[in-house]
N, CA and C atoms as a LAMMPS dump frame, in Angstrom:
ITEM: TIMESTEP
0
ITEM: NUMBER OF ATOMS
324
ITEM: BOX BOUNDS ff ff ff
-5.0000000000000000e+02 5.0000000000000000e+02
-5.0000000000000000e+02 5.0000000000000000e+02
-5.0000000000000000e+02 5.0000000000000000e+02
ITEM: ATOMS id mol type element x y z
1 1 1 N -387.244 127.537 308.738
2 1 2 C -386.805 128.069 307.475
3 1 3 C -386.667 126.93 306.478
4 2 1 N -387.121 127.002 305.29
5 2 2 C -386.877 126.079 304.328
6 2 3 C -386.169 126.302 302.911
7 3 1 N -384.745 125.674 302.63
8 3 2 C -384.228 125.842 301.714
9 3 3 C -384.357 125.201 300.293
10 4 1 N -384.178 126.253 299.439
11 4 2 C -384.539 125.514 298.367
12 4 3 C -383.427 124.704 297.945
13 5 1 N -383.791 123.696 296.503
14 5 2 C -382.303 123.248 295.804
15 5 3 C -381.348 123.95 295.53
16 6 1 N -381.547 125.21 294.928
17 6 2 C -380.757 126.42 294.802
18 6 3 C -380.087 127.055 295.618
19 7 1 N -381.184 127.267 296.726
20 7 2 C -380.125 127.592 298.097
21 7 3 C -379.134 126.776 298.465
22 8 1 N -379.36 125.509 298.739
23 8 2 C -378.781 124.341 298.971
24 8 3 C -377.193 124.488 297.883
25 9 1 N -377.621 124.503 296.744
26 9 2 C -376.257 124.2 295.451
27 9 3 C -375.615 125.371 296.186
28 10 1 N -375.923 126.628 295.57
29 10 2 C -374.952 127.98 296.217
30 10 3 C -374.326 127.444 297.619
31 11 1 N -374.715 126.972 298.749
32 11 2 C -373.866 126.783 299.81
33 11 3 C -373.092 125.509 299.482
34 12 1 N -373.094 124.445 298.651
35 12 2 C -372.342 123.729 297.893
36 12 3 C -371.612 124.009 297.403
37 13 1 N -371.891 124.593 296.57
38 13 2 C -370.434 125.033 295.513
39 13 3 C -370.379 126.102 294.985
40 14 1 N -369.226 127.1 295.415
41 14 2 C -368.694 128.372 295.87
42 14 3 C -368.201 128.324 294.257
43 15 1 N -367.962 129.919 293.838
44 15 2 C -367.604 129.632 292.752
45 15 3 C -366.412 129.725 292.32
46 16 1 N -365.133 129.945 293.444
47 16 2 C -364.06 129.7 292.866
48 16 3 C -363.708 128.017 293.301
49 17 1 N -364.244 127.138 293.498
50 17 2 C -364.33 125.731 293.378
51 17 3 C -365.107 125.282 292.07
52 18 1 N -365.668 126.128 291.084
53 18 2 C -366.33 125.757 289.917
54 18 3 C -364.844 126.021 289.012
55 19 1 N -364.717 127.384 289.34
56 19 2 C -363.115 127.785 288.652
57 19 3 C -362.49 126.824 288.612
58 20 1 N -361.729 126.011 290.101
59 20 2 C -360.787 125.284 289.698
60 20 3 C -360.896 124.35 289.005
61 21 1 N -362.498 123.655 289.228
62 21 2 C -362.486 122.314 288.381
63 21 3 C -362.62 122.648 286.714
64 22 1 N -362.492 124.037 286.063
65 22 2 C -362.985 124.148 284.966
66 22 3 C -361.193 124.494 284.472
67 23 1 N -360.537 124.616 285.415
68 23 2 C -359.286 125.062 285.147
69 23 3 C -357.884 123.484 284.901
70 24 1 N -358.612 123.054 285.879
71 24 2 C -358.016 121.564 286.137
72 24 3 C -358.389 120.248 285.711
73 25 1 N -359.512 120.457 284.75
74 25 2 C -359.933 119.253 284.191
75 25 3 C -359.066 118.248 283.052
76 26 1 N -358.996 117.048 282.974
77 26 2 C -358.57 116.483 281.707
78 26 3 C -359.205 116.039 280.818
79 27 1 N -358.706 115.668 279.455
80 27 2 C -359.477 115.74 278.419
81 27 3 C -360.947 114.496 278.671
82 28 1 N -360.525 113.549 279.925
83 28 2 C -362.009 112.97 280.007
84 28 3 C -363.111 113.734 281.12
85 29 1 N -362.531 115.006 281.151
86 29 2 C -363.383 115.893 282.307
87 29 3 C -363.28 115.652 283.784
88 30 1 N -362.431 114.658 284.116
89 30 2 C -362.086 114.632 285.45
90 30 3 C -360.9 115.043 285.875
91 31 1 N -360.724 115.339 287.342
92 31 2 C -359.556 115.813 287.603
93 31 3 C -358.339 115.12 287.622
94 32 1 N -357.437 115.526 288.127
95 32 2 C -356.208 114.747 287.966
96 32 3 C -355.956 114.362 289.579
97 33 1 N -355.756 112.814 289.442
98 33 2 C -355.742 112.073 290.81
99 33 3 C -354.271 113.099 291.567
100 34 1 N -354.825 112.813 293.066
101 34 2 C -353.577 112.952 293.721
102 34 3 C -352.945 112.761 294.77
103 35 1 N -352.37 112.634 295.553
104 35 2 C -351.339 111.738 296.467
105 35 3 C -351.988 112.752 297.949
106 36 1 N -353.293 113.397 298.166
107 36 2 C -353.767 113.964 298.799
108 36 3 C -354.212 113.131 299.902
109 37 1 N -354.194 113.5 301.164
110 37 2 C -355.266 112.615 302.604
111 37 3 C -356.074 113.826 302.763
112 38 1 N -357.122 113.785 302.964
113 38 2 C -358.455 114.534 304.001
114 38 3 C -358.625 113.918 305.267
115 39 1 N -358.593 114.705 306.085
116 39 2 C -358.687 114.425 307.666
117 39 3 C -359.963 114.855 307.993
118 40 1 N -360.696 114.345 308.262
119 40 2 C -362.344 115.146 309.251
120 40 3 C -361.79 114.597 310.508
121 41 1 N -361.402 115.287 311.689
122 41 2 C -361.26 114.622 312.764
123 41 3 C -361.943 115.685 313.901
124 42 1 N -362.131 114.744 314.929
125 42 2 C -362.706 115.487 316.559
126 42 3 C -363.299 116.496 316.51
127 43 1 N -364.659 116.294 315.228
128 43 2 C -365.754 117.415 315.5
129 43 3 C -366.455 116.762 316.706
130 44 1 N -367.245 117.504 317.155
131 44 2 C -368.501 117.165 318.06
132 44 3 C -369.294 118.203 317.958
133 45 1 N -370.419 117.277 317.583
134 45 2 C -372.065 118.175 317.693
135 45 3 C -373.182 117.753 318.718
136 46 1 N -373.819 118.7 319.021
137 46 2 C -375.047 117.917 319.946
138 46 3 C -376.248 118.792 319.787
139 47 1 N -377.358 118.211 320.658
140 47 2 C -378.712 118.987 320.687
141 47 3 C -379.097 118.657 319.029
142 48 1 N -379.628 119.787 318.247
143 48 2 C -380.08 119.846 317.451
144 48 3 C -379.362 120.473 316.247
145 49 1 N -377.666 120.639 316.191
146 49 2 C -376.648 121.322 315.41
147 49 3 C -376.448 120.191 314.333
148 50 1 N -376.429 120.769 313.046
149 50 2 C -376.353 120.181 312.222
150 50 3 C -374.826 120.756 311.344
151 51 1 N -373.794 119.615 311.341
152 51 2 C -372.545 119.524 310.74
153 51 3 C -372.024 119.004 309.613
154 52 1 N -372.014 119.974 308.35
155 52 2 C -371.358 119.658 307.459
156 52 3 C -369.883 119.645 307.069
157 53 1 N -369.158 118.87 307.497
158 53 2 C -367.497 118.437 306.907
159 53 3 C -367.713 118.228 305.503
160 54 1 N -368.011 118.188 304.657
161 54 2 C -367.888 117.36 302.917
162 54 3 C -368.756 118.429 302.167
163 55 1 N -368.01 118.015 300.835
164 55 2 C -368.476 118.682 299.575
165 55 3 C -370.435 117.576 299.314
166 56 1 N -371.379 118.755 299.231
167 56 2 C -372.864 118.219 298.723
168 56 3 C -372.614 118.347 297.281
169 57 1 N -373.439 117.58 296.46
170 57 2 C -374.034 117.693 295.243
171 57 3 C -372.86 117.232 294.521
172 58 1 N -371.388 117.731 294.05
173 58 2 C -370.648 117.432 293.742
174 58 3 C -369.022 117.063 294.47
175 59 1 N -368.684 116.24 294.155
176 59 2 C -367.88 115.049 294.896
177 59 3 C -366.962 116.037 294.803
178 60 1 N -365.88 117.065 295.266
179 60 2 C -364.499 117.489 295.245
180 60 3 C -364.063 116.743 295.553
181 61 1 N -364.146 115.584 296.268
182 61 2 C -362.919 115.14 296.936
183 61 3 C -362.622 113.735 296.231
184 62 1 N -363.645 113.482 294.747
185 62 2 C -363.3 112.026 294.467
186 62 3 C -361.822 111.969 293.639
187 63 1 N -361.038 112.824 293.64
188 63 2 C -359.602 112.476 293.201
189 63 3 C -358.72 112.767 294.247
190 64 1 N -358.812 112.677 295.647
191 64 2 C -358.15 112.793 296.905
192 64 3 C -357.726 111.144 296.676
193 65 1 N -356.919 110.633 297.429
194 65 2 C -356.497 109.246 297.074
195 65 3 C -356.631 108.636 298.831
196 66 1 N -356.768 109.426 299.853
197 66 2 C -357.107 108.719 301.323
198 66 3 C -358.299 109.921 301.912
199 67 1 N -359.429 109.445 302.439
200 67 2 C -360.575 110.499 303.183
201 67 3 C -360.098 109.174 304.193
202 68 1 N -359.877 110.057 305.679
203 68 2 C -360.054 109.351 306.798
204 68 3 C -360.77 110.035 307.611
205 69 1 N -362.102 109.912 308.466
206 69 2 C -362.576 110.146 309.171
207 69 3 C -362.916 109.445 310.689
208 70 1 N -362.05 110.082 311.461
209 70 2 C -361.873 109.629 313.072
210 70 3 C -362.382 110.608 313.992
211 71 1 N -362.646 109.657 314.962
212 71 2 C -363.435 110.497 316.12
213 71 3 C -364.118 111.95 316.172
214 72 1 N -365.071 111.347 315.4
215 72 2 C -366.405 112.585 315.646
216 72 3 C -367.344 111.898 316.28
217 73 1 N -368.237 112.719 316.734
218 73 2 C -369.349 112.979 317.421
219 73 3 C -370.369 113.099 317.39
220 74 1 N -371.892 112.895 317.174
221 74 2 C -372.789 113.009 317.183
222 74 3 C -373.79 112.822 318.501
223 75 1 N -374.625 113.579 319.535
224 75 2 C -375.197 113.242 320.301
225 75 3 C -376.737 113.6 320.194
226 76 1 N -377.536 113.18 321.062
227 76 2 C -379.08 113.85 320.818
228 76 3 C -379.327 113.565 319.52
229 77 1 N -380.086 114.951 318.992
230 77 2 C -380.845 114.454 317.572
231 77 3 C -379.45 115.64 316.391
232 78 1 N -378.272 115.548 316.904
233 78 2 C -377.429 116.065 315.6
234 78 3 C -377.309 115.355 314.671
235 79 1 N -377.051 116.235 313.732
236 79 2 C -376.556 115.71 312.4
237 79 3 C -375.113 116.256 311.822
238 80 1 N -374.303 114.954 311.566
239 80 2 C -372.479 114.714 311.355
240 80 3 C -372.445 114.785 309.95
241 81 1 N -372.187 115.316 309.307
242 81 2 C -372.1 114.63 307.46
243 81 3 C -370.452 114.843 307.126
244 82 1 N -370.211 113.965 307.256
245 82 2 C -368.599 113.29 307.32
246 82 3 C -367.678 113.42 305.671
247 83 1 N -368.485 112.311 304.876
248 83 2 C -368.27 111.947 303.224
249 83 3 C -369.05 112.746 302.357
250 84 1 N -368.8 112.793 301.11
251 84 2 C -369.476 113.532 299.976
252 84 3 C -370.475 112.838 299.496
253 85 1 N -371.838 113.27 299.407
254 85 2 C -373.164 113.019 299.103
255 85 3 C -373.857 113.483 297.985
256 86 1 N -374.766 112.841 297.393
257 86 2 C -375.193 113.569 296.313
258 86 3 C -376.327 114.676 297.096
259 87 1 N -376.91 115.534 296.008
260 87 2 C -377.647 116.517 297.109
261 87 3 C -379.276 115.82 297.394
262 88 1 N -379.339 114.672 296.717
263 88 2 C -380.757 113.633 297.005
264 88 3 C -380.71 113.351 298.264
265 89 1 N -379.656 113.078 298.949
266 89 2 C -379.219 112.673 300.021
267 89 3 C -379.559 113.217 301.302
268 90 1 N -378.471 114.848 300.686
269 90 2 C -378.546 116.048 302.215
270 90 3 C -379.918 116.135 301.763
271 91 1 N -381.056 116.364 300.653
272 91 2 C -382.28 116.965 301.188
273 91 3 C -382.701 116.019 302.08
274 92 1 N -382.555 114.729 301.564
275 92 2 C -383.54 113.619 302.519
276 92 3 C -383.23 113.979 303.724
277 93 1 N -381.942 114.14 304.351
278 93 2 C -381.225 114.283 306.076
279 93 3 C -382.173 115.461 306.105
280 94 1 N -381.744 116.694 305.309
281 94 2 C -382.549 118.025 305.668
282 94 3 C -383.913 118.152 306.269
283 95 1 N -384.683 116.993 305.207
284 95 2 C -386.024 116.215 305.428
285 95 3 C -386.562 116.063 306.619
286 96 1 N -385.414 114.815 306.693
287 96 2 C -386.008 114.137 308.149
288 96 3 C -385.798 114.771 309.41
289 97 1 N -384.367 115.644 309.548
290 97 2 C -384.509 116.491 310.301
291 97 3 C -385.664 117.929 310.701
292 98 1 N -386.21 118.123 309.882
293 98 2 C -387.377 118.921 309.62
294 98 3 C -388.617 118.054 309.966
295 99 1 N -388.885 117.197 310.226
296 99 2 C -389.254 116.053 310.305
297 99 3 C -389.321 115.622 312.308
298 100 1 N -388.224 115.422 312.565
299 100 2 C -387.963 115.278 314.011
300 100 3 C -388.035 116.836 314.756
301 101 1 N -388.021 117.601 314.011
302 101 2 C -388.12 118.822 315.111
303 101 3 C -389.411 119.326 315.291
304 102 1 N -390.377 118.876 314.36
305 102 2 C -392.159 118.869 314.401
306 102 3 C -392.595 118.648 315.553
307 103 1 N -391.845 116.62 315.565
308 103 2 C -392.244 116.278 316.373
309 103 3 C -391.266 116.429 317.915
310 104 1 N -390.659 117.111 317.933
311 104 2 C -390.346 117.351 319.261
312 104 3 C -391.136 118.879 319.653
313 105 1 N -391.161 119.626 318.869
314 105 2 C -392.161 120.756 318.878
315 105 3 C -393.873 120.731 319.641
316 106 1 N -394.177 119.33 318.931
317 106 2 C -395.593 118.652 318.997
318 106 3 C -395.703 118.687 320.74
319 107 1 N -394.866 117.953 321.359
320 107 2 C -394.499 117.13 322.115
321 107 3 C -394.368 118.648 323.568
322 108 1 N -393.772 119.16 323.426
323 108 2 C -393.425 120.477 324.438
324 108 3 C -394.898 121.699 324.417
């Protein structure tokens, strides 16, 4: 299956997360910092499961003031996405993962 950019944004950003940031902005358009931690902890993925923890395309979390990410997992050919990325990024992962499953396809 292949997703477009569009598909991709919509599973990004939901639209009552457009709400809040349009609700919560300050007059320089960013949010207001805050005394927040994010925890990603003790996922585990394997085989060929691909795991998104973080906001794509747009950063929610750049006015959080601690992201700690501990003990996750990745085994085989998974994919972990931990931190917030631009969406240049997840396509490239999307990419290359589309990419490695050819060639394990090829191969069987």
């Amino acid at each position: 299956m292949t997703l477009t950019r569009d598909d991709i944004a919509a599973l990004a950003s939901p639209p009552e997360a457009e709400d809040y940031i349009a609700s919560t902005t300050t007059e320089r358009g960013r949010l207001p910092r805050s005394n927040t931690v994010r925890t990603v902890r003790g996922n585990k993925v394997s085989e060929w499961a691909l795991q998104v923890n973080t906001p794509i395309g747009q950063d929610f979390w750049e006015n959080i003031t601690t992201v700690r990410v501990e003990d996750n997992r990745a085994t085989g050919f998974a994919s972990q996405l931990n931190y917030p990325m631009s969406m240049e990024a997840f396509l490239a992962v999307l990419q290359a993962r589309g990419e490695q499953q050819l060639v394990r396809d090829q191969r069987q």
